[in-house]
Rosetta silent file (secondary structure, phi, psi, omega in degrees, C-alpha in Angstrom):
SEQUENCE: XXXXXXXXXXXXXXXXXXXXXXXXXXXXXXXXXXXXXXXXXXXXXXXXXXXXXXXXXXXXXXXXXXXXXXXXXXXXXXXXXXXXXXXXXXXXXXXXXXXXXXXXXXXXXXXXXXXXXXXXXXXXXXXXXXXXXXXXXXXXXXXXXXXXXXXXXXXXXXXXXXXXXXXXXXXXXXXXXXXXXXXXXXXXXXXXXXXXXXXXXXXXXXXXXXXXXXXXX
SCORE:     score description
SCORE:     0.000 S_00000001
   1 L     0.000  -40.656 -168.820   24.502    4.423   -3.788 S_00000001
   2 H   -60.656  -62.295 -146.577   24.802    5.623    0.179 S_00000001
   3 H   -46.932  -72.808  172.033   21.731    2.760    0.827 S_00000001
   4 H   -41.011  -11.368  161.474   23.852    0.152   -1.032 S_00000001
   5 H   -88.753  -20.328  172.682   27.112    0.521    0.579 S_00000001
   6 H   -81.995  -66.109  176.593   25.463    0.435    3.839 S_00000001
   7 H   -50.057  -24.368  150.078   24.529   -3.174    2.789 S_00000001
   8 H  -103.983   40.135  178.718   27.035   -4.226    1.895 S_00000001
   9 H   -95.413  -31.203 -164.207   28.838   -3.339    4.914 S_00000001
  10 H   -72.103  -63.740 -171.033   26.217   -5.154    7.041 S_00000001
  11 H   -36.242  -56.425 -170.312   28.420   -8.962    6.505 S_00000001
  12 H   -35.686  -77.930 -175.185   31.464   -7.056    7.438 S_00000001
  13 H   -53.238  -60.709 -179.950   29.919   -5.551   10.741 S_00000001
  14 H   -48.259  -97.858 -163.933   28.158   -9.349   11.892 S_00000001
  15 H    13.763  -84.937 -161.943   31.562  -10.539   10.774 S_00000001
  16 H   -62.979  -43.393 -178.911   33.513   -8.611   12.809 S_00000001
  17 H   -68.021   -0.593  176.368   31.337   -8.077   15.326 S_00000001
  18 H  -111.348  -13.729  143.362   30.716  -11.877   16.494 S_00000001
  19 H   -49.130  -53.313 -174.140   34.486  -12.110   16.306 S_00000001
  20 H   -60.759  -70.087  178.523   34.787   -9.662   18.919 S_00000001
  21 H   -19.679  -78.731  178.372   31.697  -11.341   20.612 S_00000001
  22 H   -47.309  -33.950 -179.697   33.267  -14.651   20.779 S_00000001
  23 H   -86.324  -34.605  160.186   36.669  -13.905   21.699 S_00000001
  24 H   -63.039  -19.234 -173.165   35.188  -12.114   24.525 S_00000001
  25 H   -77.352  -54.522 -162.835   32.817  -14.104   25.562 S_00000001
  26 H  -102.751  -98.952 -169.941   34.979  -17.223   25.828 S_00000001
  27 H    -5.069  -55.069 -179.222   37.885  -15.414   27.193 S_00000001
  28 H   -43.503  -60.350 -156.973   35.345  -14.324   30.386 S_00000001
  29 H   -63.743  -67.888 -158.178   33.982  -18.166   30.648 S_00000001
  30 H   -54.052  -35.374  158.652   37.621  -19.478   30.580 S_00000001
  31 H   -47.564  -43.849  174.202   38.752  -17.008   33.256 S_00000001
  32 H   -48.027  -81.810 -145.526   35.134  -17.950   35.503 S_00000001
  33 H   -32.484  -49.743 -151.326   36.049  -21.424   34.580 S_00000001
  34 H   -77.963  -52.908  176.087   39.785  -20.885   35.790 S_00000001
  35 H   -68.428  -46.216 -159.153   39.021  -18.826   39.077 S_00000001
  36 L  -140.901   74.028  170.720   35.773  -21.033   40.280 S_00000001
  37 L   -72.885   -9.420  167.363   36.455  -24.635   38.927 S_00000001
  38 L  -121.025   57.789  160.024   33.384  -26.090   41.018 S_00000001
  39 H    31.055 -152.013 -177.366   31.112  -23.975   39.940 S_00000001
  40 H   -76.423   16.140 -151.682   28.600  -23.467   42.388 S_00000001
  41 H  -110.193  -33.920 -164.404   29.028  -27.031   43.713 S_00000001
  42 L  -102.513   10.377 -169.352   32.198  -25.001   45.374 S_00000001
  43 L   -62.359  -15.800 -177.942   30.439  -22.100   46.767 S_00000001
  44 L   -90.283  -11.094  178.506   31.571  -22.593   50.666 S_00000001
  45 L   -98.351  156.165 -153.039   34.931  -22.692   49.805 S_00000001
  46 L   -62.592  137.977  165.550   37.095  -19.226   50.584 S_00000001
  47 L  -105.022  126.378  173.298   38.158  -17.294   47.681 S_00000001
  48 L   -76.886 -165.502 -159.980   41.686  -15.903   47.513 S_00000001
  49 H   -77.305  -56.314 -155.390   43.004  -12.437   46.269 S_00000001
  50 H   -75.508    1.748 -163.382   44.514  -14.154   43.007 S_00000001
  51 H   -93.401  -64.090  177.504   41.070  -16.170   42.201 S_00000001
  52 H   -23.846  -60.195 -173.402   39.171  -12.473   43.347 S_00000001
  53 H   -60.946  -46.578 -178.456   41.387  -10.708   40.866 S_00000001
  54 H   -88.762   15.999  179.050   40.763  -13.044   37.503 S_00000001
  55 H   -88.174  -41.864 -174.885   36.917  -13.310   38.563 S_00000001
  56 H   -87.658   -1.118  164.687   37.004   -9.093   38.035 S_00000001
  57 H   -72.905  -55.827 -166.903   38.810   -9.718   35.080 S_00000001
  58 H   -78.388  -36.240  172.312   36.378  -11.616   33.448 S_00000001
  59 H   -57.106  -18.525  178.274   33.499   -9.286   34.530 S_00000001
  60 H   -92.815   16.943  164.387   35.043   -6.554   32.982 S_00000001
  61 H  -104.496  -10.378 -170.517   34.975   -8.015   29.705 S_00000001
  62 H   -41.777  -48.362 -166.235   31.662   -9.195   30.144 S_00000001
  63 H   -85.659  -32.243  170.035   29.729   -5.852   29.414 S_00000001
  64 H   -62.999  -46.725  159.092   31.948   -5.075   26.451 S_00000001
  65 H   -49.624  -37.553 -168.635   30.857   -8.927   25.219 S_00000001
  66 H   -81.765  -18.174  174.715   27.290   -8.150   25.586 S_00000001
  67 H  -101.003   13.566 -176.350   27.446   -5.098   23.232 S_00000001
  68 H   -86.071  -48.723 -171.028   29.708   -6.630   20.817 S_00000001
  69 H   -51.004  -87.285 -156.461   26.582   -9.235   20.819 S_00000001
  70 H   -29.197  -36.077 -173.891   23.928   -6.794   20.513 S_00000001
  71 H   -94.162  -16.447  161.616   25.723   -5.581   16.923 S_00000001
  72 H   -77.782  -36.115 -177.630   26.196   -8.942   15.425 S_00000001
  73 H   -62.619  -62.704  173.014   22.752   -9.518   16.076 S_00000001
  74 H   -78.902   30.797  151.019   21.557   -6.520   14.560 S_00000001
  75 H  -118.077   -5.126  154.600   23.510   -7.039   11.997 S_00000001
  76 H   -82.831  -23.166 -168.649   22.189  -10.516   10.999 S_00000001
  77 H   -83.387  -26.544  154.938   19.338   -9.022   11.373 S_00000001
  78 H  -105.530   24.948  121.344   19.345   -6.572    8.543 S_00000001
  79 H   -54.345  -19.815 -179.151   21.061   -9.224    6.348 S_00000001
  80 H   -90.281  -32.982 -166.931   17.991  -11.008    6.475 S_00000001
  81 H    60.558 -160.299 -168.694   15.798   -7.863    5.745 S_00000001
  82 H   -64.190  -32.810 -150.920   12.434   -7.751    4.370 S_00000001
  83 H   -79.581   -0.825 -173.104   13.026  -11.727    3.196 S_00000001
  84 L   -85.566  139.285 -171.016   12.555  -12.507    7.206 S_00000001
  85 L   -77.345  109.208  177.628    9.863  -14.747    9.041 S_00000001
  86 H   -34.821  -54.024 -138.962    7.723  -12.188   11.888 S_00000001
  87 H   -81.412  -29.739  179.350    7.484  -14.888   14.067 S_00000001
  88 H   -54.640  -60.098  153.984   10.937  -16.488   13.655 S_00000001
  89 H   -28.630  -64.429  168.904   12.346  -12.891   13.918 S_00000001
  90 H   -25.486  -90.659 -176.840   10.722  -12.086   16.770 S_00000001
  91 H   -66.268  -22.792  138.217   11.794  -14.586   19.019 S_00000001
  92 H    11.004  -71.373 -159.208   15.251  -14.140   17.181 S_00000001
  93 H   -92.610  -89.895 -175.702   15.493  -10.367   18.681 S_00000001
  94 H    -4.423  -82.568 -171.105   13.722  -11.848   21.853 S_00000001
  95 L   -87.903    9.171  112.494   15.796  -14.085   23.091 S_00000001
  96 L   -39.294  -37.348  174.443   19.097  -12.119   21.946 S_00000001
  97 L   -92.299  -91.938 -131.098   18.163   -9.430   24.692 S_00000001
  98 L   -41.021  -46.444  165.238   17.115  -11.760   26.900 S_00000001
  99 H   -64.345  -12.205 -171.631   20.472  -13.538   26.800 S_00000001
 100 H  -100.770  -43.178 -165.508   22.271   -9.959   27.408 S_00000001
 101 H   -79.105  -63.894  178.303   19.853   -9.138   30.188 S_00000001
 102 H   -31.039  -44.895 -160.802   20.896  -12.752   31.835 S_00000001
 103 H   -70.568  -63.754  148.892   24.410  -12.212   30.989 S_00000001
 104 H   -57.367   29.237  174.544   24.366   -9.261   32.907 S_00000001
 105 H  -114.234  -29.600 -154.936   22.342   -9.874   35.747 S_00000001
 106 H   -74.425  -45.999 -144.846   24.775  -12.927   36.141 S_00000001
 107 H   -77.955  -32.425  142.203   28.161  -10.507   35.838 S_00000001
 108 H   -28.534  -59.174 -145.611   26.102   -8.001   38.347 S_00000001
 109 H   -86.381  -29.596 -169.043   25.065  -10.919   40.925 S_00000001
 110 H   -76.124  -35.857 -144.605   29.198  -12.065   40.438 S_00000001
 111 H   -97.976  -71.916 -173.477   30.329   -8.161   40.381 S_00000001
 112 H   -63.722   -7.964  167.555   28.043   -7.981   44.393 S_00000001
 113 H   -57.629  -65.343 -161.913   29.974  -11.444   45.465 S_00000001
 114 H   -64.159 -116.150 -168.415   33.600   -9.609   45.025 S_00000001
 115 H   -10.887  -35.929 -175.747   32.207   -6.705   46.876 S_00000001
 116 H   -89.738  -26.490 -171.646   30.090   -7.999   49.660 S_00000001
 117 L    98.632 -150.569  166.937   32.997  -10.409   50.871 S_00000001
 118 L  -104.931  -13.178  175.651   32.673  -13.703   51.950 S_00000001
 119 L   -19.127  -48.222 -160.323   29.647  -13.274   54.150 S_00000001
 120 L  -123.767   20.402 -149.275   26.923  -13.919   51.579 S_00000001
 121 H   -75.929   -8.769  166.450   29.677  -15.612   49.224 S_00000001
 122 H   -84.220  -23.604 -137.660   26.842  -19.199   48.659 S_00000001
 123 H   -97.608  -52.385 -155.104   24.111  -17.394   48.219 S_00000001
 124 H   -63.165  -67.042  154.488   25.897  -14.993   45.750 S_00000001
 125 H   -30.298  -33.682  152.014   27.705  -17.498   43.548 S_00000001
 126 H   -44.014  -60.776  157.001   24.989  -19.707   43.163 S_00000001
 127 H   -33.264  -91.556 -153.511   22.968  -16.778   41.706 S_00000001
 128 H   -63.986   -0.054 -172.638   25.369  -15.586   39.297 S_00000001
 129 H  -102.638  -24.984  169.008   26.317  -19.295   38.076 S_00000001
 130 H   -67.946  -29.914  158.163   22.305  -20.299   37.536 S_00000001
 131 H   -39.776  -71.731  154.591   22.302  -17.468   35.951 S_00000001
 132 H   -61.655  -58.079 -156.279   24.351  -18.298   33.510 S_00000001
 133 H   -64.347  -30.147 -156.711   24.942  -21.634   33.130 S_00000001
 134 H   -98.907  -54.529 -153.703   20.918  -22.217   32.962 S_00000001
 135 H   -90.457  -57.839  167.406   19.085  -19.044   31.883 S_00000001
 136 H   -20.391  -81.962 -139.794   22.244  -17.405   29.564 S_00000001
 137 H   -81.107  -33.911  169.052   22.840  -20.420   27.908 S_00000001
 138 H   -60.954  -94.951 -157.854   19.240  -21.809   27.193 S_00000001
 139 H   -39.192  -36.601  170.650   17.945  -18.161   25.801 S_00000001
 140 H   -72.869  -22.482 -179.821   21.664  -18.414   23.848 S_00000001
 141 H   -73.724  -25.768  168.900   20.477  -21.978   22.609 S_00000001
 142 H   -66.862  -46.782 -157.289   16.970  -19.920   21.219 S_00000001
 143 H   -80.698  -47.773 -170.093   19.043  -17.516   19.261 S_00000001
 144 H   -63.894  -35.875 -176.890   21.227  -20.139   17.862 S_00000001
 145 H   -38.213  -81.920 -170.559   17.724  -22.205   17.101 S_00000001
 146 H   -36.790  -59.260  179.957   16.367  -19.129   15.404 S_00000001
 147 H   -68.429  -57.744  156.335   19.322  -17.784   13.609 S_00000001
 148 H   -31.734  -86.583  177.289   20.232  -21.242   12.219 S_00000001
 149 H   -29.309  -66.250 -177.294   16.727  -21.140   10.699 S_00000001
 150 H   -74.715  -36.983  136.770   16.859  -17.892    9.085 S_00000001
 151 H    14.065  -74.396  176.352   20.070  -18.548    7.861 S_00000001
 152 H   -62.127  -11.709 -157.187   18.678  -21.737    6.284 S_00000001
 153 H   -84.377  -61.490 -145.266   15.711  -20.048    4.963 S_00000001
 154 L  -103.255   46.155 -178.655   17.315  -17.154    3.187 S_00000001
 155 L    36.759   23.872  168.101   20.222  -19.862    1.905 S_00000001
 156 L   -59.909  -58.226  174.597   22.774  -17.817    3.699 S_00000001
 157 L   -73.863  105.026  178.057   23.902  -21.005    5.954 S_00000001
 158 L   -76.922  148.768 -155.937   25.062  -23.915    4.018 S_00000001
 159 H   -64.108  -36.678 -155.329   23.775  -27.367    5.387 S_00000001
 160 H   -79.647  -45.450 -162.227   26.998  -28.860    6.959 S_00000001
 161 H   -67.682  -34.804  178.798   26.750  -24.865    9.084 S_00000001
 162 H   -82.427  -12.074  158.923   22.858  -25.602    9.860 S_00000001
 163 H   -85.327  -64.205 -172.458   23.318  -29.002   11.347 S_00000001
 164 H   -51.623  -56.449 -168.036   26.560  -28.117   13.392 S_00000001
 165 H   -44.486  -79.552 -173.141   24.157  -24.723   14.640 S_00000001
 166 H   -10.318  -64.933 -159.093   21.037  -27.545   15.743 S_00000001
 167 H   -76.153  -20.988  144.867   23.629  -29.797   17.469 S_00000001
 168 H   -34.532  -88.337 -167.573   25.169  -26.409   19.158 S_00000001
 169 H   -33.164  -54.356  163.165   21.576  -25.408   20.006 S_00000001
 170 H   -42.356  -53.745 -148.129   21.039  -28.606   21.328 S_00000001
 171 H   -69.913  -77.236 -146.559   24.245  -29.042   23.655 S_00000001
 172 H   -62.790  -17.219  178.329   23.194  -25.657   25.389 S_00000001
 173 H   -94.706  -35.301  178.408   19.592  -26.525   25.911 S_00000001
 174 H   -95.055  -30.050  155.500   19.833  -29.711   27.106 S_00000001
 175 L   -66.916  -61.503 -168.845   23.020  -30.219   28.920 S_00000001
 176 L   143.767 -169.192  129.969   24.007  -26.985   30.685 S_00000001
 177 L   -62.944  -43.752 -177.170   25.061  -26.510   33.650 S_00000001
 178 L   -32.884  -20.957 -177.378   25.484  -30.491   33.748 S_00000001
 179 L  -112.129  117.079 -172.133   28.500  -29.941   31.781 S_00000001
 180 L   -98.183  134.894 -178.092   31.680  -27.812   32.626 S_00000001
 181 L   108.028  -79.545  172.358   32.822  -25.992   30.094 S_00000001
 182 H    15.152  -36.680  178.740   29.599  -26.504   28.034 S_00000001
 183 H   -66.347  -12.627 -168.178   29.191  -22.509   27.915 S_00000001
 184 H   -87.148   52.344   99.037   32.287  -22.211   25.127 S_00000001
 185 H   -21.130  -52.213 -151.082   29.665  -23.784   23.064 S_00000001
 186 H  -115.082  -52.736  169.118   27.653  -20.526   21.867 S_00000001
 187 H   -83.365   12.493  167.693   30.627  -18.385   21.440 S_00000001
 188 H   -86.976  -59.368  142.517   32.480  -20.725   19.815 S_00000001
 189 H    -8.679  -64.102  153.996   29.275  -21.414   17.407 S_00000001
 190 H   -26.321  -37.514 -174.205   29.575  -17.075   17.051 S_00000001
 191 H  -110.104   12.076  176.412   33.150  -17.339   15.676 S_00000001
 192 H   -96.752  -24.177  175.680   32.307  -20.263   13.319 S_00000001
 193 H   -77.434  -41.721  130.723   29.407  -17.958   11.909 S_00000001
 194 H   -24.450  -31.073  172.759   31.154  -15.487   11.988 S_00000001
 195 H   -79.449  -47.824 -174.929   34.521  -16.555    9.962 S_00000001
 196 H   -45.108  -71.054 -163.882   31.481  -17.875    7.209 S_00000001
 197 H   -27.459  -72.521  167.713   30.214  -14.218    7.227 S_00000001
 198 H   -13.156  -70.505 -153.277   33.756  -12.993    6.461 S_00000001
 199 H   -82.392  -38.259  169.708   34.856  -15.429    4.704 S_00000001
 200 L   -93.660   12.786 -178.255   32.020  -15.056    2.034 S_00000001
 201 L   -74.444  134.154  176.255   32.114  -11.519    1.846 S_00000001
 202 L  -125.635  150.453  170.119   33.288  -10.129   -1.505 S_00000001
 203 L   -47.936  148.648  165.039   34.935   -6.851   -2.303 S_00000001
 204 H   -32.135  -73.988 -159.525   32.662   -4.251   -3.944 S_00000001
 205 H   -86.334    3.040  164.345   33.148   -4.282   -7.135 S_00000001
 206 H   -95.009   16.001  156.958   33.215   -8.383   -7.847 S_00000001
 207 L  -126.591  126.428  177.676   29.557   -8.999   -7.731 S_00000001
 208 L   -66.636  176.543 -167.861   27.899   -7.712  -10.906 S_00000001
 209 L   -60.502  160.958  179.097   25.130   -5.509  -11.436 S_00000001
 210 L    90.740  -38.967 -153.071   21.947   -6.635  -10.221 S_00000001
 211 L   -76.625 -171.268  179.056   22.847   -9.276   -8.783 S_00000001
 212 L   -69.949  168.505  129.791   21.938  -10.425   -5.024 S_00000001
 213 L   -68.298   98.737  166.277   23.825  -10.414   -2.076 S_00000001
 214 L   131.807  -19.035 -167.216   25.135  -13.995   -1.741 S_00000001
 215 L   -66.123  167.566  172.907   24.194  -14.670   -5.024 S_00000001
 216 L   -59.954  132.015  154.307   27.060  -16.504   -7.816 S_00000001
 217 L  -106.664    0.000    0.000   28.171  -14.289   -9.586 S_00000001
């Protein structure tokens, strides 16, 4: 009884937790976005107090995004269970940290800008926006790849969700940086998988015995 209530708990917990993700996530970017509108194309010019202030805004939600991440992720990942593909899995969980280690490394290189002054303020900005724009957001375009697959596999994802995820997946691997804005791509993609999670979650006691999780009842 304990095992089964922990499973069906796991939809909730992605659910919620790629809600969180996403609102955090985007909230950061739109604050970057807001604070540093030419990206690293703008790195020689001076940053004031009020840009300095929402740039340390958005880092501090940053680290609270990346572990919001880390539990929707492991919590699609034991929705898929035993029914999961090694190698598709793998790089799955692969390229989930790997986007967290990026994210932070970026929020880090962005964190020693604000600190350091303006001294090293091209070098620094550069850093933490390549960071992102390029290595974040590709390694988030794997996960979407990946997830979007098992999704599709274990019929979880309905086709209209597994198309939009591709053409996500795409936008972040092949555009970019090229593209401003382009980053609300992958959490916005987080809170549409997320609402589905949610949204297709049934109470306890409406799916009869036996049956699956996800199944008709």
């Amino acid at each position: 009884m304990r095992q089964t209530r922990r499973r069906l708990g796991t939809p909730r917990a992605a659910g919620i937790a790629g809600t969180v993700f996403a609102i955090l996530m985007a909230a950061a970017i739109v604050l970057m976005r807001l604070a540093l509108p030419g990206g690293a194309d703008g790195a020689d010019v001076a940053v004031n107090a009020g840009q300095r202030h929402t740039v340390r805004t958005a880092l501090e939600l940053l680290p609270y995004a990346g572990i919001a991440f880390l539990w929707f992720m492991g919590a699609l990942r034991e929705q898929a269970g035993a029914g999961e593909d090694r190698f598709v899995s793998t790089v799955f969980l692969g390229s989930g940290l790997v986007f967290v280690a990026t994210l932070f490394a970026s929020a880090a290189a962005a964190g020693a800008l604000l600190a350091e002054g303006q001294d090293h303020s091209a070098f620094g900005r550069q850093f933490a926006y390549a960071m992102l724009t390029t290595y974040a957001m590709r390694m988030a375009a794997v996960f979407v790849f990946t997830a979007s697959t098992i999704g599709h596999r274990l019929g979880v994802f309905p086709r209209p969700l597994v198309v939009l995820s591709y053409l996500a997946g795409l936008t972040l691997l092949v555009v970019g940086a090229n593209l401003p804005w382009s980053e609300l791509v992958f959490p916005g993609w987080a809170l549409i998988v997320s609402v589905h999670i949610l949204r297709g979650r049934r109470p306890d006691g409406s799916r009869p015995a036996g049956a699956r999780p996800g199944a008709p009842a």
